[in-house]
N, C-alpha and C positions, 0 to 999 in steps of 0.2 A: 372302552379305553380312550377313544380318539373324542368322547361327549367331555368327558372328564379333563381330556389336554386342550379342548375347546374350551370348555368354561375356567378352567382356570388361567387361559390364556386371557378370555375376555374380563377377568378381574384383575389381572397382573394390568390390562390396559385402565381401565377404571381406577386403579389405584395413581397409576400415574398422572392420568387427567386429574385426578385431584391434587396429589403431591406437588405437579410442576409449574403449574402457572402462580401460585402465590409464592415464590421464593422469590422473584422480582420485582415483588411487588408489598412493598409493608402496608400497604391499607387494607392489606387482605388477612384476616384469621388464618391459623392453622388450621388446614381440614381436619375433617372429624375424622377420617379415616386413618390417622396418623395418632400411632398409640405405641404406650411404653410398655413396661413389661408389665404382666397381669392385665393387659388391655385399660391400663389407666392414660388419659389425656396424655400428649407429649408436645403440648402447643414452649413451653420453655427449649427442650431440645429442638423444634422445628425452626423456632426462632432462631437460637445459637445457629445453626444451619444456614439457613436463609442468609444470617449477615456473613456465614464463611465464605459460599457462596459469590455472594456483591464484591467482598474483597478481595477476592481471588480474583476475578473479574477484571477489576482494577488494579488490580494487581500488573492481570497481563497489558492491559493497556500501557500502563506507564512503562513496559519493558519494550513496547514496540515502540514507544513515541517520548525516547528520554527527550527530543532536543526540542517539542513541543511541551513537556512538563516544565523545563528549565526556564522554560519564556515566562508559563505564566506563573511560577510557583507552584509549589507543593499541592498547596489547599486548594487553591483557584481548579487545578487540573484534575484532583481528586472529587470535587465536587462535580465539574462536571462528567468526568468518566464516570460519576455514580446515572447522574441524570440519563447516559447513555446505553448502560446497563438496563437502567429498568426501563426504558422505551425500546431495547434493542437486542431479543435474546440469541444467544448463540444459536445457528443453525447447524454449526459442524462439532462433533466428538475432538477434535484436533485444535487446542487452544490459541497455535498461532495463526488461525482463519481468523480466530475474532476480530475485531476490529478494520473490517475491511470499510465499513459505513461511518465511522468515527471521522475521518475528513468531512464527509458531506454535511455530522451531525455536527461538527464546532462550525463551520459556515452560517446554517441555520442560530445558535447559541447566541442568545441575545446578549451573555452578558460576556461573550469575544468579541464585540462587533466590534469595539476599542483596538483589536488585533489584528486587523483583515486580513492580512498576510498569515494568520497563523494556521489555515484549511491548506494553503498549499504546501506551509511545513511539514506538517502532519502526512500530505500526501505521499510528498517525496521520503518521508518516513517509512511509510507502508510500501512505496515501491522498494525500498533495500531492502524489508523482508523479505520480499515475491522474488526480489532478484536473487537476494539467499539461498532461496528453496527452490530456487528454479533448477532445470534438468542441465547436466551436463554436458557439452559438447564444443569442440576444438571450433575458437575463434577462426575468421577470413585470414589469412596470411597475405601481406602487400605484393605478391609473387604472383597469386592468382590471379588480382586485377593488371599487373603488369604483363602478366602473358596474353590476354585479349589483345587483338588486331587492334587499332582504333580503331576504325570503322565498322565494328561490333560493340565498344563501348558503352557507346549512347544507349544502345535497345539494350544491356544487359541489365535482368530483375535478380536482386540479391535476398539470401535468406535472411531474417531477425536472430540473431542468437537467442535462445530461451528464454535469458535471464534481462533480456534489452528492454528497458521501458522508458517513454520520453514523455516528461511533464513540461506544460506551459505554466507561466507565472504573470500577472500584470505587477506581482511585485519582486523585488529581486530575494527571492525564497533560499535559490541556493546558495548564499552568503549569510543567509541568517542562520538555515541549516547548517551549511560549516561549523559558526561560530558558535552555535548551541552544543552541537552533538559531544564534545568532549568537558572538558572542567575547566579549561582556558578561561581568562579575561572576554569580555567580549566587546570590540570597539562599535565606533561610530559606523554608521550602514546608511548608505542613501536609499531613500525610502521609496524616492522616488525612479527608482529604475528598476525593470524589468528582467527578469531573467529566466532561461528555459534551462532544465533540467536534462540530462542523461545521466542513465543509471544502468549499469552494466556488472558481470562477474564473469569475465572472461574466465580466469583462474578460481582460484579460491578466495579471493578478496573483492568485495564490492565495491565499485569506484562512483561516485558522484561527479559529476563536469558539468559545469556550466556551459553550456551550447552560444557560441558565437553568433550574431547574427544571422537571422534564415535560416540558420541549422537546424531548428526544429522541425519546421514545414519542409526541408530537404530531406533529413532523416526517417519523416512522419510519411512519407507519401513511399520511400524506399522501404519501410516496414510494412507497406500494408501495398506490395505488390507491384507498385511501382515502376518504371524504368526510368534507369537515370537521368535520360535527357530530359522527360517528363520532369524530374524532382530539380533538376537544377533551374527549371524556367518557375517552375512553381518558386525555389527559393528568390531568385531573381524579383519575379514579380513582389515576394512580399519584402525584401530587403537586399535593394538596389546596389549595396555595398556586400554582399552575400560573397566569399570568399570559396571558390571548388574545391580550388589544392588543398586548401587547410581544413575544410571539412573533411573531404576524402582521407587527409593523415589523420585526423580525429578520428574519427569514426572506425580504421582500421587498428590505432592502437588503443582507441578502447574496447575496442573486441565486441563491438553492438551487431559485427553476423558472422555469418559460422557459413555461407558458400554463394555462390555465382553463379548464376544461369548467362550463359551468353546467350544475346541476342543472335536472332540469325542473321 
């Protein structure tokens, strides 16, 4: 019994190895082991398949990445979410994992390089799903940093909320993100200025903020363990005009951590 759950288990795999790797790929035939009824050839229904398959695909891209679609048009974004399909197959069961590679791949896209700014739309795109799907759990309240001693302050390392993710930009991404992600007009955007990105779901609502000055390398050095005196001299050093107060009230009411370690 167990020869027979063996072998038909190593032909259920064989069957697959054939079936799966030409659906991403049209310069490939339909395997021969793909057959309709009365075991006649099924390369017509393999095809129909194949292309449900790519569009479905692209399908999910464009729902991750409307404010990236918007920029480049319809056609422009469908063609290459197709390119990215068949260089780039699904590794998870769970549709909204896809496209985690899709920023790095319009970077590389010869024919965005016209766009340069549009890998880090795309990015901050992909972080509101992560922060969407992110786990649950009760933002910092401004009470808990206000009950530390000062002189515990400094050395106190704070938690990242879940759903906390902080992008950099050498172009100003979170304005164009803004101005894409809905159906609005969209105005004039200096192209030349930079801007960092926080993204957060304190609540049930995903917030986007554009990060003031050093608030990113402050925030980025407090998420990854940090102590604060550490992160404020880090932000200092990289932006001289680097503001505490106002990042400290940023960062508590966008709910970017969930608790406080005092320093000892």
């Amino acid at each position: 019994m167990r020869s027979v759950e063996h072998n038909e288990g190593l032909a259920a795999l064989s069957y697959a190895d054939d079936f799966v790797p030409a659906l991403l790929d049209p310069q490939r035939t339909a395997p021969t082991a793909v057959c309709g009824p009365n075991g006649k050839a099924a390369r017509k229904r393999y095809n129909v398949y194949r292309n449900n398959v790519t569009v479905s695909l692209i399908n999910a891209l464009a729902a991750v990445f409307p404010a990236t679609q918007r920029i480049t048009g319809v056609d422009f974004f469908r063609a290459m979410a197709r390119s990215h399909v068949r260089a780039t197959p699904p590794a998870s069961p769970l549709l909204f994992e896809y496209g985690r590679e899709f920023p790095d791949f319009i970077e590389r896209y010869e024919y965005a390089a016209q766009i340069p700014w549009l890998a880090d739309v795309a990015r901050i795109e992909r972080a509101w799903l992560d922060a969407y799907h992110a786990a649950d759990a009760e933002p910092l309240k401004p009470e808990a940093l206000a009950a530390i001693a000062p002189e515990r302050l400094a050395d106190s390392v704070l938690t990242p909320h879940p759903s906390t993710r902080i992008l950099r930009s050498r172009f100003p991404a979170v304005s164009i993100f803004a101005s894409n992600r809905g159906d609005g007009p969209v105005g004039p955007i200096e192209a030349a200025t930079s801007e960092d990105a926080l993204v957060t779901r304190p609540g049930l609502e995903v917030i986007v903020r554009r990060l003031p000055p050093g608030g990113a390398v402050f925030l980025a050095h407090l998420a990854q363990g940090g102590a604060l005196v550490a992160a404020t001299a880090a932000a200092f050093e990289k932006s001289p005009q680097f503001d505490l107060s106002a990042n400290i009230a940023g960062m508590i009411e966008a709910g970017a951590f969930s608790a406080i370690v005092h320093g000892d």
